[in-house]
N, C-alpha and C positions, 0 to 999 in steps of 0.2 A: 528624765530626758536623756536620750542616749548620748553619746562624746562625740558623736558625728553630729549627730543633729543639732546638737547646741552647737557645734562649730561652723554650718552652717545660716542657723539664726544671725549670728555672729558675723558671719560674710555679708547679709542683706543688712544688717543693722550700719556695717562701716560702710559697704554701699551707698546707703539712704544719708549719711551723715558726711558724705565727701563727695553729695550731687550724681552719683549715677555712678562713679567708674573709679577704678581702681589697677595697678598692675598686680599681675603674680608677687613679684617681690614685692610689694607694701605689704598685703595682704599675708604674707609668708611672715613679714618680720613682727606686725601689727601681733598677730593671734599666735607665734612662737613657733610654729610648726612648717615643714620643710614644703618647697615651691613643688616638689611632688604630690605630697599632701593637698597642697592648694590645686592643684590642679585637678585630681580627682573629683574634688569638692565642685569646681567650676563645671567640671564635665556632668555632675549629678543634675545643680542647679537648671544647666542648660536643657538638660533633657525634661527637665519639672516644668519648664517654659518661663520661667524665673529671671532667667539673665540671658546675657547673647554672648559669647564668647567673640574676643577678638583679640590680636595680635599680643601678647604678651601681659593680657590681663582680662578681666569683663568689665558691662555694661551692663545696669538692670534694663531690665524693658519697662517703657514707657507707663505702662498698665500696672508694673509692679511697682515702680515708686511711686505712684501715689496710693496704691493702696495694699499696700503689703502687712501682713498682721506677722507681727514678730511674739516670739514668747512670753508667757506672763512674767517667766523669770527675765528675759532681756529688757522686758519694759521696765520691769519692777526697778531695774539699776541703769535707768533713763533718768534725768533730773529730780535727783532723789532728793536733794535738798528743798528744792520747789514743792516736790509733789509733801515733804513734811511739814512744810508751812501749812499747804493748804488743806490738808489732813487738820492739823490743829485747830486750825481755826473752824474748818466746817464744823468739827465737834461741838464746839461750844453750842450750836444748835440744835441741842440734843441735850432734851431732861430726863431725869429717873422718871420711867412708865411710860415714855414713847413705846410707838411703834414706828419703827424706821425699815426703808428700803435702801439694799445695797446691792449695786451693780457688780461683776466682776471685774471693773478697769483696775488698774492700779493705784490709782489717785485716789479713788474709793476702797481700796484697800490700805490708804495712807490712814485713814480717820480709825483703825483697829486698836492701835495703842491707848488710844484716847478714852473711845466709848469702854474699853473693859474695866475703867474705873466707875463705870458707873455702876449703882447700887440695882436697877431692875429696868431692865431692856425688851422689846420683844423687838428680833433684826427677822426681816423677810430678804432670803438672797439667794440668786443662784450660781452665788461663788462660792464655788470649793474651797477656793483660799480661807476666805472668810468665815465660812462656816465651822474648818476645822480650828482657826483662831481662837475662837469660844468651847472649844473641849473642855476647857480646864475652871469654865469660867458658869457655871451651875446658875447661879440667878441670873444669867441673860438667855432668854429662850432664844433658837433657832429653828427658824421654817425655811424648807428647801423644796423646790417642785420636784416635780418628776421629769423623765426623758435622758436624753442620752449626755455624756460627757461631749463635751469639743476638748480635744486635749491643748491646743493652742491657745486657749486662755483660760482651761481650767474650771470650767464654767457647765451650768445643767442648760441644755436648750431640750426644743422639739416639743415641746406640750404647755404652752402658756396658758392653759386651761388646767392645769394642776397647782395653780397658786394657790394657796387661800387666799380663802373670800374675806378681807378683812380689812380694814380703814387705817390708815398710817399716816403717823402724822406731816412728818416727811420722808423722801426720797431722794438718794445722792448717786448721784451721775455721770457717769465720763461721757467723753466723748473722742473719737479720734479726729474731725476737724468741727470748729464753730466758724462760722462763716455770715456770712451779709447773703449771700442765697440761697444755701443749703444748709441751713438753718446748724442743727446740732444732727453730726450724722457719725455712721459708722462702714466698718468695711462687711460685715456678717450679717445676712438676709436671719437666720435664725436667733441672733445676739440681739437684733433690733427686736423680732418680734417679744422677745423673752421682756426685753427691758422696756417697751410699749404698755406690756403686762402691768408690770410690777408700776410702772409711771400712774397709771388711771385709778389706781388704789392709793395714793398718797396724796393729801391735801394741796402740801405743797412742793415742790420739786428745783432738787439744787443741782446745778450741773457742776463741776469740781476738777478742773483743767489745769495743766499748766501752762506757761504763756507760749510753748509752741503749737498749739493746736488752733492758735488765731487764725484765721485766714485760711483755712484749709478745709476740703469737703472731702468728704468719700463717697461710693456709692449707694447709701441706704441714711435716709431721713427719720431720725424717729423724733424728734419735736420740734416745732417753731418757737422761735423769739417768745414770743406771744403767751407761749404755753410753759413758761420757764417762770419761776419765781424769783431767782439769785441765780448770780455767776459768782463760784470764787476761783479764782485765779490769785498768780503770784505776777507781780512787777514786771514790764518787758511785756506784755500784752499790747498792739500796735493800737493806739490813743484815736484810728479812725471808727475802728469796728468797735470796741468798747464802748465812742460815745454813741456810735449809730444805736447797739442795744439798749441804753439807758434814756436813749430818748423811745422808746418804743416801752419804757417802762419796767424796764426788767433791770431789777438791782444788781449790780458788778461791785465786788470788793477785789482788789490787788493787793496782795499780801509780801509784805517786802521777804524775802528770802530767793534760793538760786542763783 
């Protein structure tokens, strides 16, 4: 990713995390670089229809903060300690001679350190991240579809008809919001179909959040409550939505870390 672009990312990330707005000067002192610099950047954003320019700083737009898909690397260094809990732990659900499904989120790219210690794997993903994880790692097979890159999260979409056709035992899952009416959703019409795919070939299916993703929807559904095996999650997950899913059946672990 180029030095603008990630500085950018970067604009929308402190945005999203300081409610919508910010001045030139935060933003200048925040990311090290000069309120001319910042300004540029604002004026790019503005024009991508991203943020609104206003008096001495911006404003995301309404559309964009809720659903704004930031970097894999920006995410990746999002509650890294959470998302390492939860990595860990999902692991343990994972024996030698699975077959496991992994999404491109990053939370599902937490469980990487984990699974390479195991003795014989077969991973289906179409993350990039993940796939090139296991270069070094010879007795865990990797299957990747086909189609095109999404550079934004790093990821194979556009042809969920090039999976293998093959039986897994589970499947680990992000999601960008879990919610009480829109169930487990994302912001990518081609990221859902991809991960719909890969979900229908797995026994069972674990979604793998950290605790800011309670309470939030985005615009694209790819499973219900209903259709969830496990949530794991870290601590700090809001104690209404958690027991709404567990009364609906669907196991929730909160994993202290974050």
């Amino acid at each position: 990713m180029s030095t603008i672009k990630r500085r950018h990312q970067n604009i929308i990330d402190l945005l999203r995390q300081e409610g919508g707005r910010l001045s030139v000067q935060a933003l200048s002192e925040r990311l090290g670089v000069s309120a001319v610099t910042i300004r540029q950047d604002l004026r790019a954003l503005a024009a991508a229809d991203v943020l609104e320019r206003v008096y001495g700083g911006a404003v995301l737009r309404p559309s964009t903060l809720m659903s704004v898909e930031l970097s894999f690397e920006v995410r990746q260094g999002e509650a890294r300690k959470a998302k390492d809990a939860v990595g860990r732990f999902a692991a343990q659900l994972v024996k030698d001679g699975y077959g496991i499904a992994m999404d491109g989120s990053t939370s599902v790219y937490a469980l990487v350190p984990y699974l390479k210690q195991m003795n014989t794997l077969t991973i289906v993903t179409n993350s990039l991240m993940v796939a090139q994880s296991f270069r070094d790692t010879p007795r865990i097979k990797v299957l990747i579809p086909a189609g095109r890159i999404r550079g934004e999260s790093a990821t194979i979409v556009g042809n969920p008809d090039s999976l293998p056709d093959i039986n897994l035992s589970v499947g680990f899952f992000g999601a960008w919001g879990v919610s009480l009416d829109g169930g487990f959703s994302d912001v990518d019409p081609d990221e859902v179909a991809m991960r719909q795919a890969m979900f229908r070939r797995c026994f069972r299916s674990v979604v793998v959040v950290d605790a800011r993703k309670w309470g939030e929807t985005a615009p694209y559904t790819y499973a219900q409550p209903q259709e969830v095996s496990r949530i794991i999650s870290n601590t700090g997950a809001p104690p209404d939505i958690v027991e709404h899913y567990r009364a609906l059946g669907v196991t929730v672990d909160l994993v202290p870390g974050g």
